[in-house]
PQR file of N, CA, C, O and H, with PARSE charges and radii, in Angstrom:
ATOM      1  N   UNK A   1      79.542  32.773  58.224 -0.4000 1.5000
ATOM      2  CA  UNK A   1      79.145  32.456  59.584 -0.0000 2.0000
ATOM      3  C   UNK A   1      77.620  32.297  59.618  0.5500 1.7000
ATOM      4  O   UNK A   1      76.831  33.152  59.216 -0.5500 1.4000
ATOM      5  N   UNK A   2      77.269  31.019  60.182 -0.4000 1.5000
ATOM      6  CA  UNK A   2      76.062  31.064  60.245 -0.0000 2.0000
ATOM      7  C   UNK A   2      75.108  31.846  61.584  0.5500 1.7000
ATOM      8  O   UNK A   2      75.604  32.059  62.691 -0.5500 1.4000
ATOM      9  H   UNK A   2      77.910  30.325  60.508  0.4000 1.0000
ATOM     10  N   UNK A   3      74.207  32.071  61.352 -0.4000 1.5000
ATOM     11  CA  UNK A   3      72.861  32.851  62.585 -0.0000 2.0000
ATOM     12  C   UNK A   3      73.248  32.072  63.781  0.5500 1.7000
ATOM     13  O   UNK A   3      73.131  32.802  64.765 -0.5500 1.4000
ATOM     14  H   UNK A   3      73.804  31.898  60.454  0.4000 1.0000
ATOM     15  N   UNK A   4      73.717  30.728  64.146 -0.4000 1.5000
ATOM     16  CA  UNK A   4      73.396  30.676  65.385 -0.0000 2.0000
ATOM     17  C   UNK A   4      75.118  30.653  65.689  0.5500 1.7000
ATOM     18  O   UNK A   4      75.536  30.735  66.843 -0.5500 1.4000
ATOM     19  H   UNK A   4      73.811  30.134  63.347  0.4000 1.0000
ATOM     20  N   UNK A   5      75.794  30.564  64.827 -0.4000 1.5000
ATOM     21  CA  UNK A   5      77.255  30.746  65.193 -0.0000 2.0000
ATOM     22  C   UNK A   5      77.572  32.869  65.589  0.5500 1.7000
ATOM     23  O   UNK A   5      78.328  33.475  66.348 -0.5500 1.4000
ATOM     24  H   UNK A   5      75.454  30.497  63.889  0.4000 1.0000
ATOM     25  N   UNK A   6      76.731  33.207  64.787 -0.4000 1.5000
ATOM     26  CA  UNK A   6      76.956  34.350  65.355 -0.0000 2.0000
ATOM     27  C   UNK A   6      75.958  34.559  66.963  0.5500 1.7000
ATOM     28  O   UNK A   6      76.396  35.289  67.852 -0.5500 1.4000
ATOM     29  H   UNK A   6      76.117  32.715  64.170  0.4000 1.0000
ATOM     30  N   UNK A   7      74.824  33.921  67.091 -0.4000 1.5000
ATOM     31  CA  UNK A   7      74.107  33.999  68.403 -0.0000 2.0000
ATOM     32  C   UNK A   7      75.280  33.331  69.460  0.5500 1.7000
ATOM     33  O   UNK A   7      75.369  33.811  70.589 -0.5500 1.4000
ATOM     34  H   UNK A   7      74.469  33.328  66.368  0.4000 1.0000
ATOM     35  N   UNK A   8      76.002  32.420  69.126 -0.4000 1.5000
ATOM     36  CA  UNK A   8      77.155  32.162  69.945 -0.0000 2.0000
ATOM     37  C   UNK A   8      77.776  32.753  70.239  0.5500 1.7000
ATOM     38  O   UNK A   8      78.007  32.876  71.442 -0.5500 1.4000
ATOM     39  H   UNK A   8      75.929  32.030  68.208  0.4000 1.0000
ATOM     40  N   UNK A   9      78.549  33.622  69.089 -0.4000 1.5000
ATOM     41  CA  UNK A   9      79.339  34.950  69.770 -0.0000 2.0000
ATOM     42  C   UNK A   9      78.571  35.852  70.474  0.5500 1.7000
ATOM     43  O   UNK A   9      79.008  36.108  71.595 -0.5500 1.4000
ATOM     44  H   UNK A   9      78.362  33.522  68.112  0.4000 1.0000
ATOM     45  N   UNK A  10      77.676  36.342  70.185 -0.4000 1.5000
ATOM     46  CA  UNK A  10      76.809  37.516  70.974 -0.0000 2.0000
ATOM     47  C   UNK A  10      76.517  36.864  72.397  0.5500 1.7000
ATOM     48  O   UNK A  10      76.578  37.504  73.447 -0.5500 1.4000
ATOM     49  H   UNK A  10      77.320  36.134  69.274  0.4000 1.0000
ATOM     50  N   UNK A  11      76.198  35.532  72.309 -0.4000 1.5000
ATOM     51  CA  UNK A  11      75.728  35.559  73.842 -0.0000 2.0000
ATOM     52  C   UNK A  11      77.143  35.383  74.386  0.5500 1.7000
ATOM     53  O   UNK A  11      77.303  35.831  75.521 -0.5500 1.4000
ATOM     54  H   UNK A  11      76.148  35.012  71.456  0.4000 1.0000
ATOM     55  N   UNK A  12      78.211  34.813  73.794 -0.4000 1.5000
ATOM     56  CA  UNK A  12      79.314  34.925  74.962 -0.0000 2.0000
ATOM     57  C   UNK A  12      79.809  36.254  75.599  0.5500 1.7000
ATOM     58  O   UNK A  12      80.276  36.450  76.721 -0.5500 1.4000
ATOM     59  H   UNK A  12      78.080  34.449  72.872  0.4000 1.0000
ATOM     60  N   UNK A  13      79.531  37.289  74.356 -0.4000 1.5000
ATOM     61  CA  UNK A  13      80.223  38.520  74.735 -0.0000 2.0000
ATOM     62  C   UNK A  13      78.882  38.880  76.007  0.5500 1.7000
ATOM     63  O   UNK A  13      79.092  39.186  77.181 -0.5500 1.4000
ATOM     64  H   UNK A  13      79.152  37.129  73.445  0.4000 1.0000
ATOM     65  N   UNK A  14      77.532  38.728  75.338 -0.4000 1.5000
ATOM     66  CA  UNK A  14      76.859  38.820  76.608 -0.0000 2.0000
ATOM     67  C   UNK A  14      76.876  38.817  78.025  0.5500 1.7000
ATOM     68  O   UNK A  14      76.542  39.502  78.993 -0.5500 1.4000
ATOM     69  H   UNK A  14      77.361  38.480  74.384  0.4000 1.0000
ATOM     70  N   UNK A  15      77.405  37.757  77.721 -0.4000 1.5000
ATOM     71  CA  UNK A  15      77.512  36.860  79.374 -0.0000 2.0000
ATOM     72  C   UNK A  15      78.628  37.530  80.027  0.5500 1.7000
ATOM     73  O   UNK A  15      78.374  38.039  81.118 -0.5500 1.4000
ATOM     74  H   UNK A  15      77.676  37.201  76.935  0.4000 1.0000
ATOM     75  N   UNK A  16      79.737  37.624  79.606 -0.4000 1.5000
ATOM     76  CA  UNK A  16      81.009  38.301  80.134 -0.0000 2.0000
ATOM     77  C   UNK A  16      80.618  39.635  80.103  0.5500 1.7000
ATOM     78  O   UNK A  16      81.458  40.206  80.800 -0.5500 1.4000
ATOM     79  H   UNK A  16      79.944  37.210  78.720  0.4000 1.0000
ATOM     80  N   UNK A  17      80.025  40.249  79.798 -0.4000 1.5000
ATOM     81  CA  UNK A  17      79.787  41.668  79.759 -0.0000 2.0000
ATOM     82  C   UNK A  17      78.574  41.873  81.214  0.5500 1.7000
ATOM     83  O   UNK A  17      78.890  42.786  81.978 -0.5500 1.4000
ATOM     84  H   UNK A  17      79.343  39.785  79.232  0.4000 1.0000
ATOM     85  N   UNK A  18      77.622  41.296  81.483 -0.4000 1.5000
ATOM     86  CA  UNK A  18      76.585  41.221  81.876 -0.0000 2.0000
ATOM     87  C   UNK A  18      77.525  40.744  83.316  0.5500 1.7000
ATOM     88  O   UNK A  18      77.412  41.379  84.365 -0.5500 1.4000
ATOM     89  H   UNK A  18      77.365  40.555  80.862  0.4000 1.0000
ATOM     90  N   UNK A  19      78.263  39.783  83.210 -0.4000 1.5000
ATOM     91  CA  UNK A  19      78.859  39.438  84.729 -0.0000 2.0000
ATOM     92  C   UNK A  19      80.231  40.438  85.171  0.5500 1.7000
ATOM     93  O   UNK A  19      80.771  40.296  86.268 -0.5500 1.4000
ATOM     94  H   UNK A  19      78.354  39.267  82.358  0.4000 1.0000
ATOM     95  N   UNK A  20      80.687  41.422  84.196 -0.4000 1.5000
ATOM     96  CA  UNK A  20      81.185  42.563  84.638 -0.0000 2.0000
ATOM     97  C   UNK A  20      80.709  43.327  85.443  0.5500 1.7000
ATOM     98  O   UNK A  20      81.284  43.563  86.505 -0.5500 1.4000
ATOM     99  H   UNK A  20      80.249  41.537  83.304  0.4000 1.0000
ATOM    100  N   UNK A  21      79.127  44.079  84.984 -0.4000 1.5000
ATOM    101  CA  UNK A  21      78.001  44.540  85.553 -0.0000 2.0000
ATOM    102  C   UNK A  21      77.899  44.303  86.744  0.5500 1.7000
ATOM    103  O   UNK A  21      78.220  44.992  87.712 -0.5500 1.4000
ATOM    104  H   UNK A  21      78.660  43.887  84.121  0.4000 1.0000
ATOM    105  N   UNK A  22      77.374  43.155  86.672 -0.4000 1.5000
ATOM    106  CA  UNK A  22      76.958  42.445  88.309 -0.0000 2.0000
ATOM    107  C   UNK A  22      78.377  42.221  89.374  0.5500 1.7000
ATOM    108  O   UNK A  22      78.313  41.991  90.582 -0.5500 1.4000
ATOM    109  H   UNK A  22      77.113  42.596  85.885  0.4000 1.0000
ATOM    110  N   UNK A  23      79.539  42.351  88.615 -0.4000 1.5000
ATOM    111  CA  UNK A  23      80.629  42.653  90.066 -0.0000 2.0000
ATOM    112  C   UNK A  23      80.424  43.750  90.434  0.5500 1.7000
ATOM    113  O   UNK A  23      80.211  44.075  91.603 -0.5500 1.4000
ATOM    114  H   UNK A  23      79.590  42.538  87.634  0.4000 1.0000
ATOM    115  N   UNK A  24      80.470  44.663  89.229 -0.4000 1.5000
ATOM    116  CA  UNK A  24      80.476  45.834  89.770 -0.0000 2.0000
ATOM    117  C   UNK A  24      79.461  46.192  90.522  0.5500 1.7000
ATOM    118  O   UNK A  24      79.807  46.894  91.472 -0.5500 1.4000
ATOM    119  H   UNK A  24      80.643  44.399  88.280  0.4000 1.0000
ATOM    120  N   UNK A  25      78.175  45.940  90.441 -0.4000 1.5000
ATOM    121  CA  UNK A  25      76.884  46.248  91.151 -0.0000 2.0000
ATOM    122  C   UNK A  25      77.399  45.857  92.690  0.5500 1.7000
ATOM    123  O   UNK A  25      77.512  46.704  93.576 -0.5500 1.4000
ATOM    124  H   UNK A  25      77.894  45.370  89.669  0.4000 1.0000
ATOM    125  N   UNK A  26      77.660  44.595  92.848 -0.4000 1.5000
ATOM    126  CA  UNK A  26      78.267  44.450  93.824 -0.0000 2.0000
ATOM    127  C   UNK A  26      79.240  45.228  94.896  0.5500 1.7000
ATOM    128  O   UNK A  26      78.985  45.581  96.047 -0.5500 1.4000
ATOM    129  H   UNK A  26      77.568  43.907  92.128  0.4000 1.0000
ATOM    130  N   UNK A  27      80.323  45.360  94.200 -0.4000 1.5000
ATOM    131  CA  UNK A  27      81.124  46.090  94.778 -0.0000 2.0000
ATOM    132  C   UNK A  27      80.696  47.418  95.211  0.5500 1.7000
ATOM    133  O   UNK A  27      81.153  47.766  96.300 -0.5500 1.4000
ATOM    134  H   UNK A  27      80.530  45.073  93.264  0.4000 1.0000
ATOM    135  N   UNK A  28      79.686  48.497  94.424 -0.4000 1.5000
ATOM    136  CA  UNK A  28      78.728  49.309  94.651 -0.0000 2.0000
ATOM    137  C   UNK A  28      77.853  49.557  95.634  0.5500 1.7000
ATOM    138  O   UNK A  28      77.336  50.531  96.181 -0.5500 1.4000
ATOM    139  H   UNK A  28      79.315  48.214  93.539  0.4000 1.0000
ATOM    140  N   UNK A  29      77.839  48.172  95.709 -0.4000 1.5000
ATOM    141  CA  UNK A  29      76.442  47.766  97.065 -0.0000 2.0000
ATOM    142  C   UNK A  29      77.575  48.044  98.295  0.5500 1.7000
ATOM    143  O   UNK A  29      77.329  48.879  99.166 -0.5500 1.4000
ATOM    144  H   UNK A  29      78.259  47.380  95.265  0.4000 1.0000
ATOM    145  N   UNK A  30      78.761  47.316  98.289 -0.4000 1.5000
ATOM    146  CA  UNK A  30      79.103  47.155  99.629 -0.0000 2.0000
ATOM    147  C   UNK A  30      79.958  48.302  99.686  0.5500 1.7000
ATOM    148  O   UNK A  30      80.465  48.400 100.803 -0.5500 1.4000
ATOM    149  H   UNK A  30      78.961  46.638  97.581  0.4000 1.0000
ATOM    150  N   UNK A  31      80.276  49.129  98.958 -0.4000 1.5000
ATOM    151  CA  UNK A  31      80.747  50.691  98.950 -0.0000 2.0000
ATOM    152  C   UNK A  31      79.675  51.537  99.499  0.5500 1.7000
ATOM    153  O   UNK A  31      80.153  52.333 100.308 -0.5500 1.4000
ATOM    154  H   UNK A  31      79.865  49.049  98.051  0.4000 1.0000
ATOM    155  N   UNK A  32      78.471  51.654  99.367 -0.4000 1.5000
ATOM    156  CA  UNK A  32      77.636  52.347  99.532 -0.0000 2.0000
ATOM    157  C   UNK A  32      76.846  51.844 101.349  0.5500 1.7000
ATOM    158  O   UNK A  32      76.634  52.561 102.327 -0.5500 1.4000
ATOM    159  H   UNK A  32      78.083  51.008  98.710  0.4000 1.0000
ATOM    160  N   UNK A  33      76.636  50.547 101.163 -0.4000 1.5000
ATOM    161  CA  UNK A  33      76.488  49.882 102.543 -0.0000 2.0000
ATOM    162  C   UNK A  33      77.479  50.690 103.928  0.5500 1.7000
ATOM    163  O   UNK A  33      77.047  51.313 104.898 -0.5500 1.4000
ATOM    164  H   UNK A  33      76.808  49.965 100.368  0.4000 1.0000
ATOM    165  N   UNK A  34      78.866  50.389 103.556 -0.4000 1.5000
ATOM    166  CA  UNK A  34      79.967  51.071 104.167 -0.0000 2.0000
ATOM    167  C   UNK A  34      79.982  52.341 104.680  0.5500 1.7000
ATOM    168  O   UNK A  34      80.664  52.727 105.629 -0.5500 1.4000
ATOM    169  H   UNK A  34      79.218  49.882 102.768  0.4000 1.0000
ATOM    170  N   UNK A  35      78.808  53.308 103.685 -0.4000 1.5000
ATOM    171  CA  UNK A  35      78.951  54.808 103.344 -0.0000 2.0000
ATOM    172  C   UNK A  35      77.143  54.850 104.521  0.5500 1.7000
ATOM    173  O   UNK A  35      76.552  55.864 104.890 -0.5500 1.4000
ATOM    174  H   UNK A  35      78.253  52.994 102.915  0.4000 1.0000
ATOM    175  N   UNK A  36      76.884  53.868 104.704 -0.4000 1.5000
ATOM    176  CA  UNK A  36      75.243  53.923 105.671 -0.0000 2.0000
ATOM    177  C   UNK A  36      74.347  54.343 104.746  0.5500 1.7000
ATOM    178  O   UNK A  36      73.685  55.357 104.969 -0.5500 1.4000
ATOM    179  H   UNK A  36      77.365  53.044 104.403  0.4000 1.0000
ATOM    180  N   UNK A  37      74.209  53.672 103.654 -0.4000 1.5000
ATOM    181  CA  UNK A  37      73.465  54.052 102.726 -0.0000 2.0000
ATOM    182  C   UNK A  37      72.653  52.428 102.449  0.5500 1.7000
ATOM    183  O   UNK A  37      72.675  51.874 101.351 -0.5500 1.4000
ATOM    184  H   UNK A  37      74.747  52.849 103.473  0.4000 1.0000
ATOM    185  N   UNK A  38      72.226  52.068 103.213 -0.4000 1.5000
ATOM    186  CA  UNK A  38      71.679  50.931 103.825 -0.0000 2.0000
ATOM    187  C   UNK A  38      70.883  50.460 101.948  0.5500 1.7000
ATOM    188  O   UNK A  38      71.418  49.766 101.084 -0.5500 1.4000
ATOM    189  H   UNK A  38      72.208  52.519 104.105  0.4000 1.0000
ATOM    190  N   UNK A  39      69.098  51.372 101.878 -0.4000 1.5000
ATOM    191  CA  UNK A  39      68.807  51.161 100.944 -0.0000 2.0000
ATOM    192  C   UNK A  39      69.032  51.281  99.645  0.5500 1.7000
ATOM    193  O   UNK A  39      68.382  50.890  98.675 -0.5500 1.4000
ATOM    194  H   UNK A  39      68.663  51.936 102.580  0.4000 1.0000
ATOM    195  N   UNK A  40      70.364  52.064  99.767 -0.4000 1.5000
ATOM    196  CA  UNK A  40      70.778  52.160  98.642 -0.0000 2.0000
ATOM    197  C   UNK A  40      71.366  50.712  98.253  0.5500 1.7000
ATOM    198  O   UNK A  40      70.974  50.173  97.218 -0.5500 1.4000
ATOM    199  H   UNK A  40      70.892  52.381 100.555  0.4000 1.0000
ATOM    200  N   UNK A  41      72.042  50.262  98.855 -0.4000 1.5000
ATOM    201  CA  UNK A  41      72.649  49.461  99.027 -0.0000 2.0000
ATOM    202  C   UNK A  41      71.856  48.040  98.027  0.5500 1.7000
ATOM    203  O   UNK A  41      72.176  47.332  97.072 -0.5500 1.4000
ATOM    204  H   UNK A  41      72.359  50.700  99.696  0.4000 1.0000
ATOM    205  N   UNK A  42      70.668  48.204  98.957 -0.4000 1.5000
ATOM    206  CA  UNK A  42      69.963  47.224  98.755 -0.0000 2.0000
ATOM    207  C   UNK A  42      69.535  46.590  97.314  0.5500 1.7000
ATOM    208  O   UNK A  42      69.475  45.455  96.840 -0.5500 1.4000
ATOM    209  H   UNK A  42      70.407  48.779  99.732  0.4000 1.0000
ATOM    210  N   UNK A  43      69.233  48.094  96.804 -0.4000 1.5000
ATOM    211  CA  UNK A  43      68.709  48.434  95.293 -0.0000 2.0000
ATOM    212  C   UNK A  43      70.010  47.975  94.077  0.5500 1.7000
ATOM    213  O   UNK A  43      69.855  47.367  93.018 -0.5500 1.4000
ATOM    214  H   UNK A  43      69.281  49.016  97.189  0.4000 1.0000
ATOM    215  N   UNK A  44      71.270  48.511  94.680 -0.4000 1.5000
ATOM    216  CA  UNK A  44      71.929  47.767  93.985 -0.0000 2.0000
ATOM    217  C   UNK A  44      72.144  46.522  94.179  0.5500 1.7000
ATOM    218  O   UNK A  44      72.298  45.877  93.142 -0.5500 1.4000
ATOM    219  H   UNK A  44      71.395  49.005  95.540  0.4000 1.0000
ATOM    220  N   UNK A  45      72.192  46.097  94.899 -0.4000 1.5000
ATOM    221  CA  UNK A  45      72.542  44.328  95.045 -0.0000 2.0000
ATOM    222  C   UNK A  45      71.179  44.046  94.520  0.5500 1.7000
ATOM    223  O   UNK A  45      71.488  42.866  94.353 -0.5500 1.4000
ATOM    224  H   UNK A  45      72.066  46.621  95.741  0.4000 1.0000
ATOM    225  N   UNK A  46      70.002  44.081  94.129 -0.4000 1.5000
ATOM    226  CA  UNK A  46      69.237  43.321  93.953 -0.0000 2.0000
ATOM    227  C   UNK A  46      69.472  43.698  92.214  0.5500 1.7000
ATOM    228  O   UNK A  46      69.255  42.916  91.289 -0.5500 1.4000
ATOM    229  H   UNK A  46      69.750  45.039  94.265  0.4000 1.0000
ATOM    230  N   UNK A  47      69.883  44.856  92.124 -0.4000 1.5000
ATOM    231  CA  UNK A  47      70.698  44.673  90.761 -0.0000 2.0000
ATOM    232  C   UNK A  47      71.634  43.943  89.999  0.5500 1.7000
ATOM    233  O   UNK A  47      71.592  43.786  88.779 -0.5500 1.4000
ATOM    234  H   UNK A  47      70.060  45.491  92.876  0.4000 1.0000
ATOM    235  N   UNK A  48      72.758  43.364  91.035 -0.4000 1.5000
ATOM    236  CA  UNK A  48      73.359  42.406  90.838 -0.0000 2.0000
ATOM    237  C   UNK A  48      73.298  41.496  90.794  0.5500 1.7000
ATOM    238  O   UNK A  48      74.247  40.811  90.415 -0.5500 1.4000
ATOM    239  H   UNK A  48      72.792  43.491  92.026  0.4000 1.0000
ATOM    240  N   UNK A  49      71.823  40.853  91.262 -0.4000 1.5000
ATOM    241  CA  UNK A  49      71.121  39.372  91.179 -0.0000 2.0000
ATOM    242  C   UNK A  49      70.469  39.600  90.448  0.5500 1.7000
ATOM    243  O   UNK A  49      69.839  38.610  90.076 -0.5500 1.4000
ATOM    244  H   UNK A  49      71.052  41.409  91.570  0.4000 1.0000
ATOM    245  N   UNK A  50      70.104  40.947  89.700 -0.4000 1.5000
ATOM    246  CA  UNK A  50      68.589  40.595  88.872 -0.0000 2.0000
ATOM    247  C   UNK A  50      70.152  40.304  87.613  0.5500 1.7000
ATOM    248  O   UNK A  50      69.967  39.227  87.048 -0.5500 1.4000
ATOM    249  H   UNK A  50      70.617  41.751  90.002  0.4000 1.0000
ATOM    250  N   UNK A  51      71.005  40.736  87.306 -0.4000 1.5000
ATOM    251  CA  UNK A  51      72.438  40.520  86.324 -0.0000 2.0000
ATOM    252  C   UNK A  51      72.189  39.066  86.640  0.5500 1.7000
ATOM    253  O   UNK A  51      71.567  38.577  85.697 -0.5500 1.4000
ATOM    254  H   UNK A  51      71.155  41.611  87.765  0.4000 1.0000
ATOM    255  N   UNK A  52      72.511  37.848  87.938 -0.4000 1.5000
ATOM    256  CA  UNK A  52      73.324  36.892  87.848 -0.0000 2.0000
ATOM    257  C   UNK A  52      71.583  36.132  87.093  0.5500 1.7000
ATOM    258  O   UNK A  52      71.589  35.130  86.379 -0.5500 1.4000
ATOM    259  H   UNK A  52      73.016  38.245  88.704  0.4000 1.0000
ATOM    260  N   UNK A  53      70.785  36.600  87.330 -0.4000 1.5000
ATOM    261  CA  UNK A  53      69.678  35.442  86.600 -0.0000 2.0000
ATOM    262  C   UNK A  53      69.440  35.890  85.169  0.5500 1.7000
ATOM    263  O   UNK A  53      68.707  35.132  84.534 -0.5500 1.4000
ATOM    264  H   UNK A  53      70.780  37.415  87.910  0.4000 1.0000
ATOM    265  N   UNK A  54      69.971  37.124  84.417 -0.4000 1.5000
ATOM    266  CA  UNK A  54      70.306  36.901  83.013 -0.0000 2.0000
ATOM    267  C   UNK A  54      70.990  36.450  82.392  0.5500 1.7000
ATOM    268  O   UNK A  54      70.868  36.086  81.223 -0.5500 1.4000
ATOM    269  H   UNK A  54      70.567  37.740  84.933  0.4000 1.0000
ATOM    270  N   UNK A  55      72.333  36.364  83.484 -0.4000 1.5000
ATOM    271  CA  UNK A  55      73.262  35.592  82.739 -0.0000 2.0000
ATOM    272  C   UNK A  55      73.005  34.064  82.449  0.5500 1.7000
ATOM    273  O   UNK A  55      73.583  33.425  81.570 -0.5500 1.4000
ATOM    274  H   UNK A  55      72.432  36.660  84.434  0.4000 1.0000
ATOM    275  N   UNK A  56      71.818  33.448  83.529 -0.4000 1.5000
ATOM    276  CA  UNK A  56      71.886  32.027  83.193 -0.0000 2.0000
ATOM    277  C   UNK A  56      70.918  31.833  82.465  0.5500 1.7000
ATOM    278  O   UNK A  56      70.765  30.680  82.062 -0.5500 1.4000
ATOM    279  H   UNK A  56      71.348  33.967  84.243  0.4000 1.0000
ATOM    280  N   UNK A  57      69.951  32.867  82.054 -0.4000 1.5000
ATOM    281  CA  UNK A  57      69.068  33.274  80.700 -0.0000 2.0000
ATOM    282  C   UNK A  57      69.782  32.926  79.356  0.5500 1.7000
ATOM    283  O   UNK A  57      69.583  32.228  78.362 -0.5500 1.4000
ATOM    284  H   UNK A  57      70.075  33.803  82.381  0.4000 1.0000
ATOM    285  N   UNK A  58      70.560  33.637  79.768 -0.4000 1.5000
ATOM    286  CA  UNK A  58      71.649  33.845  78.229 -0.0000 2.0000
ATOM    287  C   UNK A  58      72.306  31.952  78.254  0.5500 1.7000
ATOM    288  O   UNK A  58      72.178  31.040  77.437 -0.5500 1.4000
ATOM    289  H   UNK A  58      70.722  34.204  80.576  0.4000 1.0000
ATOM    290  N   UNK A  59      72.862  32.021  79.336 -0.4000 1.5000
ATOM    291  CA  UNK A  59      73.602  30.571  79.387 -0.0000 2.0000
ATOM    292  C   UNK A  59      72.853  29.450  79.007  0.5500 1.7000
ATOM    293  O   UNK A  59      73.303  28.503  78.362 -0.5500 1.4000
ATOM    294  H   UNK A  59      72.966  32.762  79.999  0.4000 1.0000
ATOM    295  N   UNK A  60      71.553  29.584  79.467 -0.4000 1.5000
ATOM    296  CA  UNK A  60      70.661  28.711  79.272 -0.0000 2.0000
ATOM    297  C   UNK A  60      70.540  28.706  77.378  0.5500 1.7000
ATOM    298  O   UNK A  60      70.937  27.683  76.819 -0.5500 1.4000
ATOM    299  H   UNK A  60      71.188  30.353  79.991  0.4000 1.0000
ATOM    300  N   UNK A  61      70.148  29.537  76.751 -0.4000 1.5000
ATOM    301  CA  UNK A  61      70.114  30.144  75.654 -0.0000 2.0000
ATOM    302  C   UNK A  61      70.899  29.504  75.091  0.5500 1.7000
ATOM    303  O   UNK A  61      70.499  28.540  74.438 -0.5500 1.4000
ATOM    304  H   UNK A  61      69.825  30.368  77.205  0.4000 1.0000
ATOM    305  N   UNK A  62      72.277  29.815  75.147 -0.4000 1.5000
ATOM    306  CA  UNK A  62      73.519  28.910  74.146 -0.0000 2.0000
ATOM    307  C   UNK A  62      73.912  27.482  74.468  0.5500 1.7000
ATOM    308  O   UNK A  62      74.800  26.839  73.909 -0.5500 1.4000
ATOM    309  H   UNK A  62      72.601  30.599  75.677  0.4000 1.0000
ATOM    310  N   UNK A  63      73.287  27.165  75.244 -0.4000 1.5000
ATOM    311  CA  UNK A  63      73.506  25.761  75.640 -0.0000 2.0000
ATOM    312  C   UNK A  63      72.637  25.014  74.427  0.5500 1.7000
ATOM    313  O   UNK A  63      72.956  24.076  73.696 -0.5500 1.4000
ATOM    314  H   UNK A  63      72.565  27.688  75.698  0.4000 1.0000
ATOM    315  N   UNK A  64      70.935  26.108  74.531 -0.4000 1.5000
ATOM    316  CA  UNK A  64      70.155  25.708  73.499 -0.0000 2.0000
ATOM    317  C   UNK A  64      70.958  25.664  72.103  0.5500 1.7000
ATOM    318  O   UNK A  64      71.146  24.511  71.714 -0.5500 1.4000
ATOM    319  H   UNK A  64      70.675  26.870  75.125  0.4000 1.0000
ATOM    320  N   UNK A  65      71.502  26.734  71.218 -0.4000 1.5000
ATOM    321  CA  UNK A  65      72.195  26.708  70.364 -0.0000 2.0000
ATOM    322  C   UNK A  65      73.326  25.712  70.055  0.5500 1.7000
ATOM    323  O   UNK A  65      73.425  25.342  68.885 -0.5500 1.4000
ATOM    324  H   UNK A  65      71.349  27.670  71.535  0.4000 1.0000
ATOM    325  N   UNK A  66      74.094  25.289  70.866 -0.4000 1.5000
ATOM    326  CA  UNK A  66      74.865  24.515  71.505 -0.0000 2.0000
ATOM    327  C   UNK A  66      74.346  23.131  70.888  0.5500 1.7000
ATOM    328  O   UNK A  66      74.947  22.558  69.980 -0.5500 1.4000
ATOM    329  H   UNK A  66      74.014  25.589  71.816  0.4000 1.0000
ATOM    330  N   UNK A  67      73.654  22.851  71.231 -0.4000 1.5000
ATOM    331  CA  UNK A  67      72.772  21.610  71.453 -0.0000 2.0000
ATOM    332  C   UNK A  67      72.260  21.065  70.455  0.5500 1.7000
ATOM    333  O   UNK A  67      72.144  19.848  70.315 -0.5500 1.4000
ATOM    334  H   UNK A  67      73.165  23.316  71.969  0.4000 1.0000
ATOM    335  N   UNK A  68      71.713  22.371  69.243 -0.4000 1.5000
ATOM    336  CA  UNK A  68      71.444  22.652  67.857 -0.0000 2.0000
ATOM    337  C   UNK A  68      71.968  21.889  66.823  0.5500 1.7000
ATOM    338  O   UNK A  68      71.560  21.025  66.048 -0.5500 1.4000
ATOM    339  H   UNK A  68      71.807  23.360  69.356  0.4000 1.0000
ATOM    340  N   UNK A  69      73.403  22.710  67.146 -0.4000 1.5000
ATOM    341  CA  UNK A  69      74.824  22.562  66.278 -0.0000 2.0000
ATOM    342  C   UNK A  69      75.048  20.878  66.578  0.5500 1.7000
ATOM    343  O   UNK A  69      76.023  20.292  66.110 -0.5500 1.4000
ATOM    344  H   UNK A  69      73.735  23.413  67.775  0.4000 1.0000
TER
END
């Protein structure tokens, strides 16, 4: 297997792993929102967006590899 065939696998598992995260952050946020935990709230959801702009880091990334090949 070559280096960027394995950077392929890593960023896919990445990406699916990383957008697990960010549901869950989500779902967190609006559990906690629910609970009047307003800023809490907040802190996680901005957790879950700071997740959705790595993932298109990463996406961006293997597209590069991608592109390579």
């Amino acid at each position: 297997m070559t280096f960027e065939q394995k950077l392929e696998k890593l960023f896919g598992h990445w990406i699916d792993h990383n957008n697990s995260h960010k549901d869950t952050f989500f779902t967190w946020a609006g559990r906690a929102k629910e609970a009047g935990l307003d800023e809490v709230a907040e802190k996680i959801e901005k957790a879950g967006k700071l997740s959705e702009e790595v993932t298109v880091l990463i996406q961006d990334a293997l597209k590069k590899i991608q592109d390579i090949g």
